[in-house]
N, C-alpha and C positions, 0 to 999 in steps of 0.2 A: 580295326584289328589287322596285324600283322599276316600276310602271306607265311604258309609253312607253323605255324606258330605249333602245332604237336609237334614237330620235326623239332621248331629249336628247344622246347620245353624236354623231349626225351633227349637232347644232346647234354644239358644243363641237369638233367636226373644222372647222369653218369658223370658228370664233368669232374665234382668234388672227389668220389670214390676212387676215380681215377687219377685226380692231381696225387691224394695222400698215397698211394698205391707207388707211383711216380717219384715221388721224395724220398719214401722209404728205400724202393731200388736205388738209387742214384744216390741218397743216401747225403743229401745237403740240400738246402733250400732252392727254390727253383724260379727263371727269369718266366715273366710271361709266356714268348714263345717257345718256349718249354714243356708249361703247363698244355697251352694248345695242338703241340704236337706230339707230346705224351696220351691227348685224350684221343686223338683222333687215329689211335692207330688200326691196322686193319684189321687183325686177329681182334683186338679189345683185349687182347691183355698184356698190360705194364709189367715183362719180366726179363728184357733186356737193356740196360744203360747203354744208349749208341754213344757211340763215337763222332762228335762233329767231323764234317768236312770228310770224313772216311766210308762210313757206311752207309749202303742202300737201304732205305724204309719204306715199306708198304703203310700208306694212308688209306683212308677214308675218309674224301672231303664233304661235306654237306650239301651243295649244290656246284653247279658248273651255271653259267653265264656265256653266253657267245654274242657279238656284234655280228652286223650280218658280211660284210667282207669273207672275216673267217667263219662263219658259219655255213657259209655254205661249203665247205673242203671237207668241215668237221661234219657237219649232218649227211655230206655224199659220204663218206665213209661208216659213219654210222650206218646208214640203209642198209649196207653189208654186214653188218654183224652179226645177224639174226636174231635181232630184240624186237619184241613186241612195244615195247614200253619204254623209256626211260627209267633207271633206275634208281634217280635222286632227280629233287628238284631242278631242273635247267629251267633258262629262257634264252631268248634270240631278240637282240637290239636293231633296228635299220637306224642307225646314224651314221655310216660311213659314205653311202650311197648317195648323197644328197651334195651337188656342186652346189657352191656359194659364188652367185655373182651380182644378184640386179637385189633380192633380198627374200625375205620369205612367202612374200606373197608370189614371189613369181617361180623363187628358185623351186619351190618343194611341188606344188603342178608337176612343174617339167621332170624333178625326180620320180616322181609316182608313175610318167607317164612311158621316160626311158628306161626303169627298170622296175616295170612291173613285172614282168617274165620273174624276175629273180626274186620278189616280194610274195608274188604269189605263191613259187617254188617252196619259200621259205615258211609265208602263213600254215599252208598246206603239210607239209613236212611234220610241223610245230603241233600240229590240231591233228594229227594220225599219233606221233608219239610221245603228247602228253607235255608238249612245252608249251611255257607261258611266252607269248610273241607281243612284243612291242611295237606297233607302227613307225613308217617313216615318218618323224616329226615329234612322235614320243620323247624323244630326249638323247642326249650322250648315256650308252650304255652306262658307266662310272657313276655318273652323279642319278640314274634313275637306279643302279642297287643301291648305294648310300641311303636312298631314300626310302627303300621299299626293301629292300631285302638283308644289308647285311646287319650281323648282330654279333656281339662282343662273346669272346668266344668262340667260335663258328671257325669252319677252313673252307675256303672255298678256291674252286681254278676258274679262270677264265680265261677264254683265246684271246686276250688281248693284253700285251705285258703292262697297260695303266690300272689291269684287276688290282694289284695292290694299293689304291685307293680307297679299297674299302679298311685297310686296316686303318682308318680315323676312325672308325666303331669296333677298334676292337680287334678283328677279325686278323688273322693269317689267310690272306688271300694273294693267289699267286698266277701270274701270267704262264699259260703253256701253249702248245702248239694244238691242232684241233686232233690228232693223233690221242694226245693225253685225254682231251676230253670225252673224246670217245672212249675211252677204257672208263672209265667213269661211268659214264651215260648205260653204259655196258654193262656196268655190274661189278664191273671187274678194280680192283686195289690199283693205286697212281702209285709210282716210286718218284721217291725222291731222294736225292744225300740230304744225309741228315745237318742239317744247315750249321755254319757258324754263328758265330750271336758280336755282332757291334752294338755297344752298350752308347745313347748319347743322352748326357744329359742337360737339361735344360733349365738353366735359374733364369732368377729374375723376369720382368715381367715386359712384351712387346708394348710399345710407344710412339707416339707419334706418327710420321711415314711408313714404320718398321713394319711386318708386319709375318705371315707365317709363310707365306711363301719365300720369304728373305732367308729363315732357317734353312731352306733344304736347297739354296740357292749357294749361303756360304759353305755350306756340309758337301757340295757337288766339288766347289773349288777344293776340298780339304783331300776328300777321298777320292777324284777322277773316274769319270765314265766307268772303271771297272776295279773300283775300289771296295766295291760291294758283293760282288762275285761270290754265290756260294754262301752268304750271309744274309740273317737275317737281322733289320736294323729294330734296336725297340729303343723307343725314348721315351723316358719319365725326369721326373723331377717337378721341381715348382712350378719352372715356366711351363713344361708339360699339361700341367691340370688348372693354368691359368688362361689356355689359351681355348677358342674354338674347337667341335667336333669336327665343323669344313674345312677350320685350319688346319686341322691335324691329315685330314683328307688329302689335303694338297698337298704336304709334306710326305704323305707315305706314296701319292698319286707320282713325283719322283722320283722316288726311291729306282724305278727302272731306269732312270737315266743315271744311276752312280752301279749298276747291274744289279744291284740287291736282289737277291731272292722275295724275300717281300717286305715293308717297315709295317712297324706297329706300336700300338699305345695301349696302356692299361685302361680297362674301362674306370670311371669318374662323374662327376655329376654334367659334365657338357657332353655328355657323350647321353644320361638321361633324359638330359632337356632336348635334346635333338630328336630322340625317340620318342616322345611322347608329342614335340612338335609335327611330329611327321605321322600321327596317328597311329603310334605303335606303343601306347600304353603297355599292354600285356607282355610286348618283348621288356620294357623297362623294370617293371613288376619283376617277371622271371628273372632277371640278370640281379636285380637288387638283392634277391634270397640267397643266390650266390657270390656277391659282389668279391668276397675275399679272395676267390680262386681265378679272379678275372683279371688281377694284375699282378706284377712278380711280389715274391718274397720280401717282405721290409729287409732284411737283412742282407737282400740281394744290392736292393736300390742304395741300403746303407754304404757295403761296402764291394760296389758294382767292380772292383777290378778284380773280385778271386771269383766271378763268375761268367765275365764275358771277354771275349779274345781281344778286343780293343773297346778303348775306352775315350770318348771325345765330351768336351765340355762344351755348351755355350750359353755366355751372361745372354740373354733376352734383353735385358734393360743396356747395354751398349753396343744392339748388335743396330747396322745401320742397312737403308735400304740398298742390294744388289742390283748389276743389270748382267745377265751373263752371255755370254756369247762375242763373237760373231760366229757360226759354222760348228758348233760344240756345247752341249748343255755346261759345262764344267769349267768353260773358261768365266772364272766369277771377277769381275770387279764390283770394291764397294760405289756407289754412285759419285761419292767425294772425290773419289782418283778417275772418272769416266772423261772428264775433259782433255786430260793430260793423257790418259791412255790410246784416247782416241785420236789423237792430234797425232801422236807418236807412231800407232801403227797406221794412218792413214786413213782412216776408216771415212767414209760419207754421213757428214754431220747433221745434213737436213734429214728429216723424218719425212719419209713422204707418206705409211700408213702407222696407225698403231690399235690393235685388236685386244679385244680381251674376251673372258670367255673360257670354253671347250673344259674339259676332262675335271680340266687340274684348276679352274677357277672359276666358276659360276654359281656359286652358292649365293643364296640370298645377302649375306656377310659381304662378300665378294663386291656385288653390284649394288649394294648402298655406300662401300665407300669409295666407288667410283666415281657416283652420281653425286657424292659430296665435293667430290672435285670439278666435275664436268659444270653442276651449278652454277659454277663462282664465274663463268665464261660471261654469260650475262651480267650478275652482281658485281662484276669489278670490270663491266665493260670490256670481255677482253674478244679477242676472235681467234679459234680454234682455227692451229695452222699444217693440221696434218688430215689426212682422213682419217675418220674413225668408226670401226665395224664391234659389232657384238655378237658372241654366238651364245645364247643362253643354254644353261643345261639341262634344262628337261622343261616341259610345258607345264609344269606347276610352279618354276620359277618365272617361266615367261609372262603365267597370266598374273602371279603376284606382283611382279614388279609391275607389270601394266598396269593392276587394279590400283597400286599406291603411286602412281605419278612417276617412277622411274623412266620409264620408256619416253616418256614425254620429254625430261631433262634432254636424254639423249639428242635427240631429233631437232631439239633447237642446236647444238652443235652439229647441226649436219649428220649425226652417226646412220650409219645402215646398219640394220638388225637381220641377219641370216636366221635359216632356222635353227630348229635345234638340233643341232647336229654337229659333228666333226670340224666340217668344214676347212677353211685354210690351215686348220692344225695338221692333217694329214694330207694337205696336199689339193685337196679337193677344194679349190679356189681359181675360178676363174677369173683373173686380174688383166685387168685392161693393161694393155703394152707390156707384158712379164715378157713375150715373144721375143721384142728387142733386145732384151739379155742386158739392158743397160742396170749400169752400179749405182743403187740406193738403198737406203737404211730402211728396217720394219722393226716397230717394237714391239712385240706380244706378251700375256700372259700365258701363253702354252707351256708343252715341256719340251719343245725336240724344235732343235735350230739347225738342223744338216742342212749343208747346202743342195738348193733345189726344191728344199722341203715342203713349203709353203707355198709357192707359186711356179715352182719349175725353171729359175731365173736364178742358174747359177751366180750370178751379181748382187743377190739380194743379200743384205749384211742383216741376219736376223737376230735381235736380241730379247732376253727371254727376263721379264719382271712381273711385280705383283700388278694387279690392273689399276690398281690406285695410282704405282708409279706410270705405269703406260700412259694413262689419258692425261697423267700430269704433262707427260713428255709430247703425246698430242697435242695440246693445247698448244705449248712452249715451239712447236718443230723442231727442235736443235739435241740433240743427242751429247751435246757439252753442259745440256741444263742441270742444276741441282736443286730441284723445289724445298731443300732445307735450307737453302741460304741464298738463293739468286731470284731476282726478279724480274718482271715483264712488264712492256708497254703498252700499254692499254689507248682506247679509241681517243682519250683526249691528251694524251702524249705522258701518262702520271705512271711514277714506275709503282707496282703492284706486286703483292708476293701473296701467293697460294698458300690458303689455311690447312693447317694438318685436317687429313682423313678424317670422316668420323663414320660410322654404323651401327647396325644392328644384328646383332648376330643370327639372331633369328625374328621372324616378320612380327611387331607387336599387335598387327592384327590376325595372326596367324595363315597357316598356307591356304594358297584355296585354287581350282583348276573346274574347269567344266568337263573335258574327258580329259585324261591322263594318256589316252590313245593305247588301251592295252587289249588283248584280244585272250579272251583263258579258253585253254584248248578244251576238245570235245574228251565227255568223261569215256566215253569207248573210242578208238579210232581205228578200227580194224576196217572201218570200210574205208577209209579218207582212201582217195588215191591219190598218189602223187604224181603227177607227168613230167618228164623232161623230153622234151624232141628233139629226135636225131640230128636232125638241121639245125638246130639251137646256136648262134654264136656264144653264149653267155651261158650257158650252162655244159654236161658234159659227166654223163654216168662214169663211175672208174674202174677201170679193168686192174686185175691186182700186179701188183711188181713181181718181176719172176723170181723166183728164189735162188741163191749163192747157186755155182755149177758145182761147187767142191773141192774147186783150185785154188793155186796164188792165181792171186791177176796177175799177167804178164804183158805186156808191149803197150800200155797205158801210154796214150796220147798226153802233151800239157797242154790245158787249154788257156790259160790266163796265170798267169803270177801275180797275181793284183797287190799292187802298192799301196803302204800307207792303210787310213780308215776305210773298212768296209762291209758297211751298217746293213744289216735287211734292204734299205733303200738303195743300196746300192746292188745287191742281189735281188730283188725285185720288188721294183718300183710303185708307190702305190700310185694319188693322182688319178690320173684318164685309164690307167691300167687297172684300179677297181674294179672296173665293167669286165676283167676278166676270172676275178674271185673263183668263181664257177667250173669254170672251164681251164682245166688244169693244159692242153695244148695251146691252146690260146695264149694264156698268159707266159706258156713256157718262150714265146716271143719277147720275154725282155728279161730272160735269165742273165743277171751279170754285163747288162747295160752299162752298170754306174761304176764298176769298177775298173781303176786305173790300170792299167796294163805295165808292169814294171819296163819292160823292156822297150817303151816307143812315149810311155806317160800320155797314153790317149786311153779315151774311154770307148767302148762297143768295138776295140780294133785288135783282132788277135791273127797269129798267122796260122793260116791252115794248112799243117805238115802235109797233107795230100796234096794239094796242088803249088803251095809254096807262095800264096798271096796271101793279103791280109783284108779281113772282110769284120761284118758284127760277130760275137759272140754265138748266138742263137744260132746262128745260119753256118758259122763250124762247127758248131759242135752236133748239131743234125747231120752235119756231112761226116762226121765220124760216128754216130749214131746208124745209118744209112748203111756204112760199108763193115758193121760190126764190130767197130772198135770202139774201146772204152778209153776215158780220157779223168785226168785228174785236174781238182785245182789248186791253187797254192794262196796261200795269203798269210796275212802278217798279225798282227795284236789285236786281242779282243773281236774276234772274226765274229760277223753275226749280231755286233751288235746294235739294241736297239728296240722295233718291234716284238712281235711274238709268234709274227706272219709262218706260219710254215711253208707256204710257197716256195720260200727260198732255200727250203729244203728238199721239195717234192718235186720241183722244177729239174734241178740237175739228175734228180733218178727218173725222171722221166725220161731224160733226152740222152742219158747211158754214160752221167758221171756217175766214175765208182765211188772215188776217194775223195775229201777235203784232207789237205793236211795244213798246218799251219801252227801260228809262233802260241796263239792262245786260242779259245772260246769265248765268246757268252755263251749262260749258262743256256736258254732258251732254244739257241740254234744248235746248240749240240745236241741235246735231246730229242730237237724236230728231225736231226740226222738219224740219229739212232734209234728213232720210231720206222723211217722209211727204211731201214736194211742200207742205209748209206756206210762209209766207212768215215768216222771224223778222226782224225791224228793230227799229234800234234810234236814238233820237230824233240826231240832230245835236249840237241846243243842248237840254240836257235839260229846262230850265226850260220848251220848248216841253210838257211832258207837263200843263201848267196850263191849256194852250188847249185841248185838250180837252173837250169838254161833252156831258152828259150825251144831246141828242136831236140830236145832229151824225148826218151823213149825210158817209160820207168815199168819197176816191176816192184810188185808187194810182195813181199815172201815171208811164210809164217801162218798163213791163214787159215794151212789146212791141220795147223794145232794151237788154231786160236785160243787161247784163253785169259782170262782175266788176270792183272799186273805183269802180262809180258812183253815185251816191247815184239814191233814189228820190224823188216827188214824191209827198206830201200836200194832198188839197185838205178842210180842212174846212168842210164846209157848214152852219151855224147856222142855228138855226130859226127865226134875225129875218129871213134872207135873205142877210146878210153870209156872205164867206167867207175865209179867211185859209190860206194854204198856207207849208207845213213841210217840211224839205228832211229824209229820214231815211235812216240808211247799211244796207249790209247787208254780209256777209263772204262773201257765195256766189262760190266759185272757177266756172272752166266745167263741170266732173263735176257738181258742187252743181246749179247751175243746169238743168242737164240732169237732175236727180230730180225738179226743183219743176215743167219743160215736161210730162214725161212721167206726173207723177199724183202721183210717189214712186219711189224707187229699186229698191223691190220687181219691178216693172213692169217696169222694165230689163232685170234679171237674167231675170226670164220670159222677156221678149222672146227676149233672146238663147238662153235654153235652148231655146225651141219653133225655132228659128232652123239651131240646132246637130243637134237633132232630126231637123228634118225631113225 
């Protein structure tokens, strides 16, 4: 039986009433993520037609999800709200905390053993208010709801921007900051703009090499990193309900690297056989009584361009397999131009790793037609000429493939098996010689190629494919191979060509796990205590942000004008810095490490107008912190993007930045702004981000008649004595505005509970 199962049953008792409800206002047939964002609203009643892209809406998601990284920001913040309880289904994942180096007999020990402090924090925290806690070793957050918790239909948030993986069941599920989740967990309604709609459709049917991570490989190349922005992606069509529930997983599990709000599919019968695989008969059952309201309008799909703002097509049956990357999910090459592309830009042609795996590819589907590939190494005599690592995604695929001889194939090519966890997707890969910074090639099935990302080795040229292609490309070493038309030399000198993939979509013995490593919180928790101590490097109770003084800011230091891409990872970093999740001073030690410094093109190197040197980030902007001045940052397109991390928000209002301003957003880090009382702006006339100068002295003027659609005033102060003012916009509604008066929204929700309390 399903977890939650009254929960999704009375979601599904309103769903239909409220799709028809929803038609009738709107008054035309409606896309999927229409219907789920019409159901789920927060009042429950359908009696305004929003406006895409423009208006704020109050939701009502059905559960929250947290990994433990951001779990712990999200649940320190929570302790302050004054809830006994959780107010929707949550859980807490540990797969971020786990390095991957020697494999999993030895890596997951050593994780249990260096951050038990913070597992305990988190068991502990989970079992007082009513959260379901997943052990270290349980699995990647993504693929253990997939399996257990999400359901067609359903909206869900998670602190982690790959939440939207769940929409391959269905779901409208969306990455937020741990801010949002606690308004959640709190009782209290999530805003959201009410999203745009990118309509894709998908004929014909995947073949051969081809496979579904190639769809959202070529769709990254189409739309770029922040092509998605504010939208949300749904795809139907043939190829849609011809393909996989886990393929479709990994196509929405994506979607955060083109910025999408979230991707989604209409429910279908791969999406029942997955449920009922996964021992969730009863959700399959329920969704089938309502199956018509679970996917858009035939009329929509009929004639998809008078109802969603873009419209993208692709044949399935000629689409070929991707490898995208180096340093960019979006840069897509088909594999057939990978020789010539990479001869041309230079690139390092030997492979020296290639992984597969983590979030976005570990489904049972996944690692059977890996292991159809990796086979043939033996059968055709051949010798695997790269490393090869696996990170499985949850321990009920670990033990299945184990029980059917998978892991076996592996191991005769040499592969290391990590545990279940994150692993080198996020950084948390301890790689022998990464140190030396020297330049080599990695292939992965992950989603996110930033440089650094993986192993901390600026040099590493990461490219991102299905894992079918990966271990193709393992075997082969050479990053100019094409396993659809090129061949290898095998041990008696006889050239040899790689048979196309084959699998199963799901295990024809079915799944099977001895524990699943889950922990169900205590039915009362009012006595659970929870300790943090004082002395804690790793943890770190929160004192709130003080709230606006009532001014403009005025003599705002600049601390950085960061050039070029600057991703969460580049505002803080995950890797070795994980261990400071917790501890929000701690971690504020690598605030804006990674970013380029426009004026010198170094990274951690800004000048500190006080003394007139140049030193890390951190440590000036402390020293303007220290002497009571507030300092601004600056950056360029798509600022933020990436993660879901809010560190990289909560970081600079720690340390007494006021302002971000800059040329764009992602959607995620703006909101994590504007949970903590931060100010995010974004330039006018963008070209103005040239006026700018390195020993400016700015002022924001306007603030103390903030309100929503009006622009704010910039005065920059130049160090000849000239000054030049710049008109910059911001998107804060009145609720918005009213987190940035008050400190942060955290402070609110206090407010009000001490209020309710007393």
């Amino acid at each position: 039986m399903a977890f939650d199962i009254e929960m999704i049953k009375k979601v599904y008792a309103n769903f239909g009433p409220r799709v028809e409800a929803a038609r009738k206002l709107v008054g035309r047939p409606l896309t999927l993520s229409e219907k789920i964002l019409y159901t789920h609203l927060w009042d429950g009643n359908t009696n305004t037609s929003y406006v895409r892209g423009t208006d704020y809406v109050d939701f009502a998601p059905d559960r929250v999800a947290m990994q433990d990284a951001t779990a712990q920001m999200a649940l320190l913040q929570f302790m302050q709200a004054g809830r006994p309880q959780v107010a929707v289904p949550s859980t807490v994942h540990c797969d971020h905390l786990i390095t991957a180096k020697y494999g999993a007999e030895i890596d997951l020990p050593a994780a249990n053993t260096e951050s038990k402090e913070v597992f305990d924090f988190l068991a502990s925290v989970s079992n007082k208010y009513g959260i379901g806690f997943w052990k270290p070793g349980a699995g990647i957050i993504h693929q253990v709801v997939l399996e257990n918790y999400a359901f067609p239909g359903g909206m869900m948030i998670g602190t982690d921007s790959h939440t939207v993986n769940a929409g391959g069941l269905g779901m409208v599920a969306i990455g937020v900051g741990g801010a949002d989740a606690c308004d959640v967990m709190a009782g209290l309604p999530w805003e959201l703009k009410f999203p745009k709609l990118i309509g894709i459709k998908l004929t014909g049917k995947l073949n051969g090499w081809t496979s579904a991570k190639d769809v959202i490989l070529k769709v990254a190349g189409i739309l770029t990193v922040k092509g998605g922005t504010g939208a949300i992606v749904e795809y139907f069509g043939e190829g849609a309900s011809s393909m996989s529930c886990t393929g479709k997983g990994t196509i929405c599990n994506m979607g955060a690297e083109i910025g999408a709000t979230t991707s989604t599919f209409g429910y279908d019968e791969s999406m029942e056989r997955y449920l009922r695989a996964t021992n969730r008969a009863d959700v399959a059952d329920a969704a089938n009584a309502i199956k018509e309201h679970l996917t858009g309008d035939a009329e929509v799909y009929a004639e998809p361009e008078k109802y969603f703002d873009q419209i993208i097509e692709i044949n399935l049956s000629e689409l070929e397999p991707y490898l995208n990357g180096p340093f960019t999910p979006d840069l897509a090459t088909p594999i057939s131009k990978m020789k010539e592309v990479a001869a041309a830009n230079g690139w390092p042609m030997k492979i020296d790793v290639g992984l597969i795996g983590s979030c976005t590819n570990s489904s049972y589907e996944d690692i059977s037609r890996a292991v159809s590939i990796a086979k043939q190494v033996s059968d055709k005599g051949l010798t695997a000429k790269s490393e090869y690592c696996i990170n499985p995604g949850s321990e009920q695929i670990r033990f299945t493939i184990q029980r059917d001889g998978f892991l076996d194939v592996f191991e005769k090519i040499g592969a290391k098996v990590f545990t279940n966890a994150c692993g080198p997707c996020i950084g948390m890969w301890d790689r022998v010689g990464a140190e030396k910074q020297e330049k080599n090639t990695i292939v992965h099935s992950f989603n996110r190629n930033f440089a650094k990302r993986a192993d901390g080795n600026p040099n590493t040229f990461a490219f991102v494919g299905s894992p079918e292609l990966v271990t193709a490309l393992a075997i082969a070493g050479d990053l100019s191979f094409n396993p659809l038309t090129d061949t290898l030399t095998n041990a008696n000198g006889e050239q040899v060509k790689l048979d196309e993939p084959t699998g199963f979509e799901l295990p024809p013995r079915g799944f099977d796990v001895d524990d699943a490593g889950y922990q169900q919180p205590a039915a009362d928790g009012s006595g659970v205590q929870v300790l943090v101590s004082p002395t804690s490097h790793r943890l770190q109770l929160l004192d709130p942000f003080t709230p606006w003084e009532g001014t403009d800011l005025k003599g705002l230091k600049l601390l950085i004008k960061a050039k070029g891409k600057c991703t969460t990872d580049h505002i803080s970093m995950a890797g070795p810095w994980l261990k400071f999740r917790g501890h929000l001073d701690n971690i504020s030690n690598n605030m804006l490490i990674g970013a380029v410094n426009y004026f010198n093109d170094k990274t951690d190197n800004v000048k500190n107008e006080l003394t007139g040197e140049y030193g890390p980030v951190p440590a000036t902007q402390r020293a303007y912190k220290a002497q009571g001045i507030g300092s601004i940052v600056v950056g360029d397109e798509n600022y933020g993007e990436g993660s879901s991390r809010e560190h990289a928000a909560m970081e600079p209002r720690h340390l007494g930045v006021r302002a971000v301003l800059v040329k764009s957003f992602a959607r995620i880090h703006e909101t994590n702004l504007k949970k903590q009382g931060m100010l995010g702006l974004t330039f006018v006339n963008k070209d103005d981000y040239d006026k700018i100068q390195e020993d400016d002295t700015i002022d924001i003027i306007g603030l103390t008649t903030f309100s929503p659609d009006v622009p704010l005033t910039l005065v920059l102060n130049h160090i000849d004595g000239t000054k030049e003012e710049i008109t910059v916009n911001h998107s804060y509604n009145a609720q918005q505005i009213e987190w940035f008066k008050a400190g942060g929204a955290l402070n609110i929700i206090r407010r009000e509970a001490a209020a309710k309390n007393a």
